[in-house]
N, CA, C and O of each residue as an XYZ file, in Angstrom:
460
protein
N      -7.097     10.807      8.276
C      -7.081      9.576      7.508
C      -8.478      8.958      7.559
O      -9.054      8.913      8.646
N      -9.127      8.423      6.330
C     -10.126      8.188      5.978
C     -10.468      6.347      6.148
O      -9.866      5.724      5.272
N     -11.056      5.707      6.818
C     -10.521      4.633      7.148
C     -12.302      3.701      7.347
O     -13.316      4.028      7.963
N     -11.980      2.538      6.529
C     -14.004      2.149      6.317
C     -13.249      0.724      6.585
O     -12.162      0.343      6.150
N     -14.228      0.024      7.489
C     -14.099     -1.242      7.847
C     -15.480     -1.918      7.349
O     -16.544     -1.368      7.633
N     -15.455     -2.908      6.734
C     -16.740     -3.893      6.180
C     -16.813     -5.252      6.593
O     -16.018     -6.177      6.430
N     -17.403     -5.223      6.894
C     -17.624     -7.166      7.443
C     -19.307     -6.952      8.115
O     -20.159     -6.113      7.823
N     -19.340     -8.196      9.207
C     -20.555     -8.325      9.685
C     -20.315     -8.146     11.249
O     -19.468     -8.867     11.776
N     -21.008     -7.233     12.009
C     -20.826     -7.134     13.305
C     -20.471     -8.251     14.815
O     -19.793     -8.279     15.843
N     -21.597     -9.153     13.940
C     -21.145    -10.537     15.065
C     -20.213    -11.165     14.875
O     -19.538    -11.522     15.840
N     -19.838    -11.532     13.520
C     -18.114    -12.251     13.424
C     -16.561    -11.869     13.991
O     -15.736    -10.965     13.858
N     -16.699    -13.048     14.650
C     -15.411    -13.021     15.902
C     -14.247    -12.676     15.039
O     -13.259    -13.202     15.552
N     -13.845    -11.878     13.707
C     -12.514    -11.899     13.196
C     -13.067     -9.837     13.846
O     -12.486     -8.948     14.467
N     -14.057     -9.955     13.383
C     -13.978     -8.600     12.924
C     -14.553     -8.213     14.289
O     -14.765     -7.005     14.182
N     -14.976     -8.665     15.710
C     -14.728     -7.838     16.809
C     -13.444     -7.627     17.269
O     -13.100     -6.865     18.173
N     -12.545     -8.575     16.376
C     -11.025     -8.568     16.711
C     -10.046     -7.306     16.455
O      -9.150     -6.817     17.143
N     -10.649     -6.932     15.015
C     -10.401     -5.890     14.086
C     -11.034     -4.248     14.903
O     -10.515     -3.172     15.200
N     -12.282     -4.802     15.001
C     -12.490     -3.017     15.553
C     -12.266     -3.093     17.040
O     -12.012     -1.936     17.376
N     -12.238     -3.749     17.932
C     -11.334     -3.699     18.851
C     -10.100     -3.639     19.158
O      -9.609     -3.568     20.284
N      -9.357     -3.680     17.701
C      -7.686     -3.517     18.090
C      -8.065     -1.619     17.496
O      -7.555     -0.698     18.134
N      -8.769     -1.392     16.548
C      -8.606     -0.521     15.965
C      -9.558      0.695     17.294
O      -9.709      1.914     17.365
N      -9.989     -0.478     18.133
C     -10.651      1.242     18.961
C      -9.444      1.709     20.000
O      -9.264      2.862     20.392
N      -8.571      0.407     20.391
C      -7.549     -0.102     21.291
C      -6.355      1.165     20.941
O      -5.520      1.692     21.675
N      -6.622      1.335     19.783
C      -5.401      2.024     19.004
C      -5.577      3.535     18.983
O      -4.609      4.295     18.960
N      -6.766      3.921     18.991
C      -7.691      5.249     18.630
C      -8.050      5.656     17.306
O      -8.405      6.773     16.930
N      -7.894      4.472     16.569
C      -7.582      4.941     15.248
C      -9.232      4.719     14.622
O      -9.701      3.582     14.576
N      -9.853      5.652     14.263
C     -11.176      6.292     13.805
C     -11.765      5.651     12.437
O     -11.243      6.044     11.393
N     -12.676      4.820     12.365
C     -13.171      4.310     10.989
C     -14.684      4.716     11.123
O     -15.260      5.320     12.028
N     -15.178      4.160      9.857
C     -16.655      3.729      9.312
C     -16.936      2.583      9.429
O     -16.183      1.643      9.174
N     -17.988      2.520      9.807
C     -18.054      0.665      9.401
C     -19.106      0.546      9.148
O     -20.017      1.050      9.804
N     -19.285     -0.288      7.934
C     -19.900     -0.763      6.801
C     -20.500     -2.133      7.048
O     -19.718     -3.083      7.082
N     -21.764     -2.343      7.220
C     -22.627     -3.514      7.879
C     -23.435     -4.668      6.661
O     -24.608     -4.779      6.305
N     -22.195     -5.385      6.282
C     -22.995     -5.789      4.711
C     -24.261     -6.265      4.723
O     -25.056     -6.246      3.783
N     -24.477     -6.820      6.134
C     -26.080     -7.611      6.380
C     -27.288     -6.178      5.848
O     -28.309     -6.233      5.164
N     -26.751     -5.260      6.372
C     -27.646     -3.730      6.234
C     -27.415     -3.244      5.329
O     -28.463     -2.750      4.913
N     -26.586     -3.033      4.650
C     -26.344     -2.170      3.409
C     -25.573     -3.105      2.453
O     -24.888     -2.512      1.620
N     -25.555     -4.276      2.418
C     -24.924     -5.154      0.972
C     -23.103     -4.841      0.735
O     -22.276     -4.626      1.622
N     -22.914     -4.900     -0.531
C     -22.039     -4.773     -1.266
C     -22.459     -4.268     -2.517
O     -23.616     -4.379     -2.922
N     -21.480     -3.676     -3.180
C     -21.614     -3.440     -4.260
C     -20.529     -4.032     -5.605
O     -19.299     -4.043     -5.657
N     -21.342     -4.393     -6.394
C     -19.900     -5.020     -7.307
C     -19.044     -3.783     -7.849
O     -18.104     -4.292     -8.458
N     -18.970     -2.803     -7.889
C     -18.026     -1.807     -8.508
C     -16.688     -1.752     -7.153
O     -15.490     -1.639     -7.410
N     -17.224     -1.853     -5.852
C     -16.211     -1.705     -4.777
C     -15.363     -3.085     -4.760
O     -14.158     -3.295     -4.623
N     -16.552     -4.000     -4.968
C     -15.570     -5.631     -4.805
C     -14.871     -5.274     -5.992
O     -13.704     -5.085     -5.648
N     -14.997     -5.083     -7.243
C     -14.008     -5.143     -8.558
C     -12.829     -4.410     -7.715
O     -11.758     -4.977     -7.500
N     -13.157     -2.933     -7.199
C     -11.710     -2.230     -6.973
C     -10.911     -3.221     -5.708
O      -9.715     -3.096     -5.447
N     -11.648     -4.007     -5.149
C     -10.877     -4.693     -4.285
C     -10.052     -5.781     -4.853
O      -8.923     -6.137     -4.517
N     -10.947     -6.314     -5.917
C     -10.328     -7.162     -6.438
C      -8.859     -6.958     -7.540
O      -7.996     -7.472     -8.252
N      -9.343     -6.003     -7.070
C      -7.964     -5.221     -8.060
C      -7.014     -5.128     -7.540
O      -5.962     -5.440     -8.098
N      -7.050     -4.768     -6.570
C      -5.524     -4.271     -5.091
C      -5.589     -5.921     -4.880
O      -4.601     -6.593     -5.173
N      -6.485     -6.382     -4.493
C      -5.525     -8.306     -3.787
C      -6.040     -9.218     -4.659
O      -5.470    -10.308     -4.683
N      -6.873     -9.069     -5.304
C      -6.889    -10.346     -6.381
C      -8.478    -10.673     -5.480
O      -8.722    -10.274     -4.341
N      -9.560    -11.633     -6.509
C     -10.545    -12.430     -6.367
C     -10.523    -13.660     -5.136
O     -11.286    -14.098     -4.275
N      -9.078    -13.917     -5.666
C      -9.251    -15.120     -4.599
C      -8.979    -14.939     -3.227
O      -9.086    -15.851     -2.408
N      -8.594    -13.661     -2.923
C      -8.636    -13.280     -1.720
C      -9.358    -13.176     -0.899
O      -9.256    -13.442      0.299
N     -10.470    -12.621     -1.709
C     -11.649    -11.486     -0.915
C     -12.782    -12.905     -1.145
O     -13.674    -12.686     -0.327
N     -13.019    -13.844     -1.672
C     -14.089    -14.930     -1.834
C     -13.383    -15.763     -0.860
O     -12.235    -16.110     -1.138
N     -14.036    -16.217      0.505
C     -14.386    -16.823      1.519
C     -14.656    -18.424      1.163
O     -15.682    -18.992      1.536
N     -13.714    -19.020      0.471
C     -14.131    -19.917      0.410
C     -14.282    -21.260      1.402
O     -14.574    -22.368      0.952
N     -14.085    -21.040      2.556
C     -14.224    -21.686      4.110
C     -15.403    -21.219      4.395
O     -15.689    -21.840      5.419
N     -16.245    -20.551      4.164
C     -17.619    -20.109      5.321
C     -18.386    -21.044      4.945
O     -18.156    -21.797      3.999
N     -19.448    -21.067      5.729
C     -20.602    -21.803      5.304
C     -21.068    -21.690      4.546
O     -21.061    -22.708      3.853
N     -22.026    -20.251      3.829
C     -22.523    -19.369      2.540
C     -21.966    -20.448      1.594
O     -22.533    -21.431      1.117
N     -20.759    -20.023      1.456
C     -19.834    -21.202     -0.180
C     -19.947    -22.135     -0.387
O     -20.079    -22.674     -1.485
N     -19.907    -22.864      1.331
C     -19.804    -24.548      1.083
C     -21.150    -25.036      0.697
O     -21.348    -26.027     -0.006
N     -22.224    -24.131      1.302
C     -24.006    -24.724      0.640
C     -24.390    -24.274     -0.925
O     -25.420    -24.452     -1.575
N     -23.498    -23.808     -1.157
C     -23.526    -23.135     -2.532
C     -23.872    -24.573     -3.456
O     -23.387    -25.645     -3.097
N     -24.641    -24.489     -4.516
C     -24.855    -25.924     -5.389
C     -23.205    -26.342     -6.256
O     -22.357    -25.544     -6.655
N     -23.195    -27.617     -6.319
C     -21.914    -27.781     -6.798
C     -21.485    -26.573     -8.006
O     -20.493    -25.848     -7.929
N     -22.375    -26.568     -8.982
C     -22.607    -25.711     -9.951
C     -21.645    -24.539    -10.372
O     -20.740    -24.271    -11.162
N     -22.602    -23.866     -9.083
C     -21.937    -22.503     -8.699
C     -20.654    -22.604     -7.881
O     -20.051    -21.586     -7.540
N     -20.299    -23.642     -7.615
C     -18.382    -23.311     -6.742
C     -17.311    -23.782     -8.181
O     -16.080    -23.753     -8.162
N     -18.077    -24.153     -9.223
C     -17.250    -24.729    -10.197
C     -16.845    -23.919    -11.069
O     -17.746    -23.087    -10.968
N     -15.856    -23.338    -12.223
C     -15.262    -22.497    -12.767
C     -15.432    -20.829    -12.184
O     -16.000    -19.873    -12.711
N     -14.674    -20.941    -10.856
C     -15.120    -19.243    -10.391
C     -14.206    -18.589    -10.976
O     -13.105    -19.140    -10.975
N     -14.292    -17.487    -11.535
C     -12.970    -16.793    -12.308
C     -13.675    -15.834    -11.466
O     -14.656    -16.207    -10.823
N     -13.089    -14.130    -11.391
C     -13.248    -12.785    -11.395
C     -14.301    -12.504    -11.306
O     -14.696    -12.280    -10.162
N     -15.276    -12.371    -12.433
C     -16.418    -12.074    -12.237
C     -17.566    -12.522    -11.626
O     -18.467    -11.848    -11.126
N     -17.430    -14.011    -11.731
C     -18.472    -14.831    -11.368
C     -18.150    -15.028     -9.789
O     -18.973    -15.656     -9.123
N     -17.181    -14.603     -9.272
C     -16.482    -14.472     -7.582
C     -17.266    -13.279     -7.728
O     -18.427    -13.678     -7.639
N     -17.279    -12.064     -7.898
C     -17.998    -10.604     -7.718
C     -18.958    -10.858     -7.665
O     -19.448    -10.121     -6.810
N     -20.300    -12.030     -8.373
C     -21.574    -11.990     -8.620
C     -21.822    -12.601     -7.150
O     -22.521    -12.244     -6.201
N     -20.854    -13.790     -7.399
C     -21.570    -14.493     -5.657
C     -21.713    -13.375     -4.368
O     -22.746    -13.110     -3.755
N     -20.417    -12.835     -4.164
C     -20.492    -11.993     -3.167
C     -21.536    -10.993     -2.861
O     -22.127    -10.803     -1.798
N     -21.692    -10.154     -4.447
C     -22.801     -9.416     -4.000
C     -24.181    -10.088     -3.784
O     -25.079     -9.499     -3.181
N     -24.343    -11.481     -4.350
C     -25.586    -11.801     -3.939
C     -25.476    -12.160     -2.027
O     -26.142    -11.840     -1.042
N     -24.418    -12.866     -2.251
C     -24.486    -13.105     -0.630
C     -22.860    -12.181      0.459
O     -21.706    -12.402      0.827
N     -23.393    -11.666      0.480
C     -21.965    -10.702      0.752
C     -21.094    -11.471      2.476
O     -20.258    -10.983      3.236
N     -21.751    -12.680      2.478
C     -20.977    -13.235      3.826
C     -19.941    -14.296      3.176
O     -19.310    -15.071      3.893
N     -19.812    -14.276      1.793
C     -18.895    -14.685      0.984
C     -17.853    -14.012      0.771
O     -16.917    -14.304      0.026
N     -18.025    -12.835      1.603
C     -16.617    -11.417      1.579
C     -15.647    -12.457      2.796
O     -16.398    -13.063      3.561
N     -14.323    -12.677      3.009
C     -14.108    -12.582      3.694
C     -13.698    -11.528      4.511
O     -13.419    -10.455      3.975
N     -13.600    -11.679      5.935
C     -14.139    -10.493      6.811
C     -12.750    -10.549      7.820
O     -12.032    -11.469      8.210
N     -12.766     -8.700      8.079
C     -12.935     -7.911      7.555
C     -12.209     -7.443      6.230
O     -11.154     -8.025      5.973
N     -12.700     -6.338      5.245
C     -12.113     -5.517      4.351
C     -11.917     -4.317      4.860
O     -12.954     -3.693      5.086
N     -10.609     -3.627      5.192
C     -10.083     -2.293      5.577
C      -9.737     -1.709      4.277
O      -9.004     -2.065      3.355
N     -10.485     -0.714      4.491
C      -9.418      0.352      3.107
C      -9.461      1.686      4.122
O     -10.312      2.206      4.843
N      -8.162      1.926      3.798
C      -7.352      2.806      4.224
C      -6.668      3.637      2.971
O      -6.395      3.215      1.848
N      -6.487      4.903      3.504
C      -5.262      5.425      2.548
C      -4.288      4.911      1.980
O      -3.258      5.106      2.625
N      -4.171      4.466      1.264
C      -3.061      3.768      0.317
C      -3.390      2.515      0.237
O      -2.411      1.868     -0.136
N      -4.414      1.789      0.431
C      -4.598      0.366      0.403
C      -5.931     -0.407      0.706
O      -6.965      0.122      1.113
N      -5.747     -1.737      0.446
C      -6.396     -2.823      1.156
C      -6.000     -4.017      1.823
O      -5.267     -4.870      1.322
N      -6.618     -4.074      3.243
C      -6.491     -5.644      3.932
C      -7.953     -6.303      4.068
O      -9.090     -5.865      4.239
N      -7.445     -7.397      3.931
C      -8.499     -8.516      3.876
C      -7.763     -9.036      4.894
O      -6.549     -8.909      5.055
N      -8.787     -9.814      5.793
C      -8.847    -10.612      6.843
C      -8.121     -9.452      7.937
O      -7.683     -8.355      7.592
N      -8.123     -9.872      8.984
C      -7.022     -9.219     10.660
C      -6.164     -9.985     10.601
O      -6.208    -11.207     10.457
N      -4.906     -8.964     10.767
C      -3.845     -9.388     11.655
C      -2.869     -8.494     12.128
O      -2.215     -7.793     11.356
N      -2.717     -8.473     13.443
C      -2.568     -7.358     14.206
C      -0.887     -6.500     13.084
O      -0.638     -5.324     12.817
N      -0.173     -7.738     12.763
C       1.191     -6.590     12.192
C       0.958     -5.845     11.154
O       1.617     -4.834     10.910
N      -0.371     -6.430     10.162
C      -0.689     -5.721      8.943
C      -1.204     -4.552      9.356
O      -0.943     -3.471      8.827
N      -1.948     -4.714     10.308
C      -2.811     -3.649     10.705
C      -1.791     -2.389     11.467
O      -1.882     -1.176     11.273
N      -1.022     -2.958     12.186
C      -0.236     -2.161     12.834
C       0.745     -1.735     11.413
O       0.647     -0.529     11.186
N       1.347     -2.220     10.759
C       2.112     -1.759      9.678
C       1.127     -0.397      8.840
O       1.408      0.785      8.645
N       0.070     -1.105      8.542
C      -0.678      0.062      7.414
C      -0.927      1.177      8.489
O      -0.816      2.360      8.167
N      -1.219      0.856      9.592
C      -1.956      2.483     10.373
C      -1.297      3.172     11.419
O      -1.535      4.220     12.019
N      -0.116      2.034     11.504
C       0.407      2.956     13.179
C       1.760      3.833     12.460
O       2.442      4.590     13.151
């Protein structure tokens, strides 16, 4: 099973995440957006499996300094543009796994999709 974890290494959700997932033995990638970005073709397919408003972070800091401007009519696309410019607008982590996607940790989802 083919299994890619994305977020940012220091955020306390996602030492939560690859520590349940090393806890478990269960084998990923992980994807360092500070180092290698995002791409908008992967956020679209994400946005496809849970929807825009999922995966846009709108609690982090990144969003809230955002100019009024830009937090005002976010539809689909214009959620994809922010992220890839600032990809700490992902909320964290994104698991894709065989058959799916989770956004954010939580141990039953996680235990449901992989154990």
């Amino acid at each position: 099973m083919t299994i890619q974890l994305y977020g940012i290494p220091n955020c306390d959700t996602m030492k939560k995440a690859r520590l349940w997932l090393d806890e478990n033995g269960i084998s990923y990638t992980f994807h360092d957006y500070k180092k290698e970005g995002a791409d908008a073709a992967r956020l679209a397919r994400w946005a496809e499996a849970v929807g825009w408003e999922k995966l846009l972070n709108r609690a982090g800091m990144t969003f809230r300094k955002l100019p009024d401007a830009d937090k005002q009519d976010i539809d689909r696309d214009k959620a994809i543009a922010l992220m890839v410019a600032s990809p700490s607008m992902i909320k964290r982590p994104v698991l894709e796994y065989p058959g799916g996607v989770l956004v954010g940790f939580s141990i039953d989802r996680y235990a449901d999709a992989l154990l």
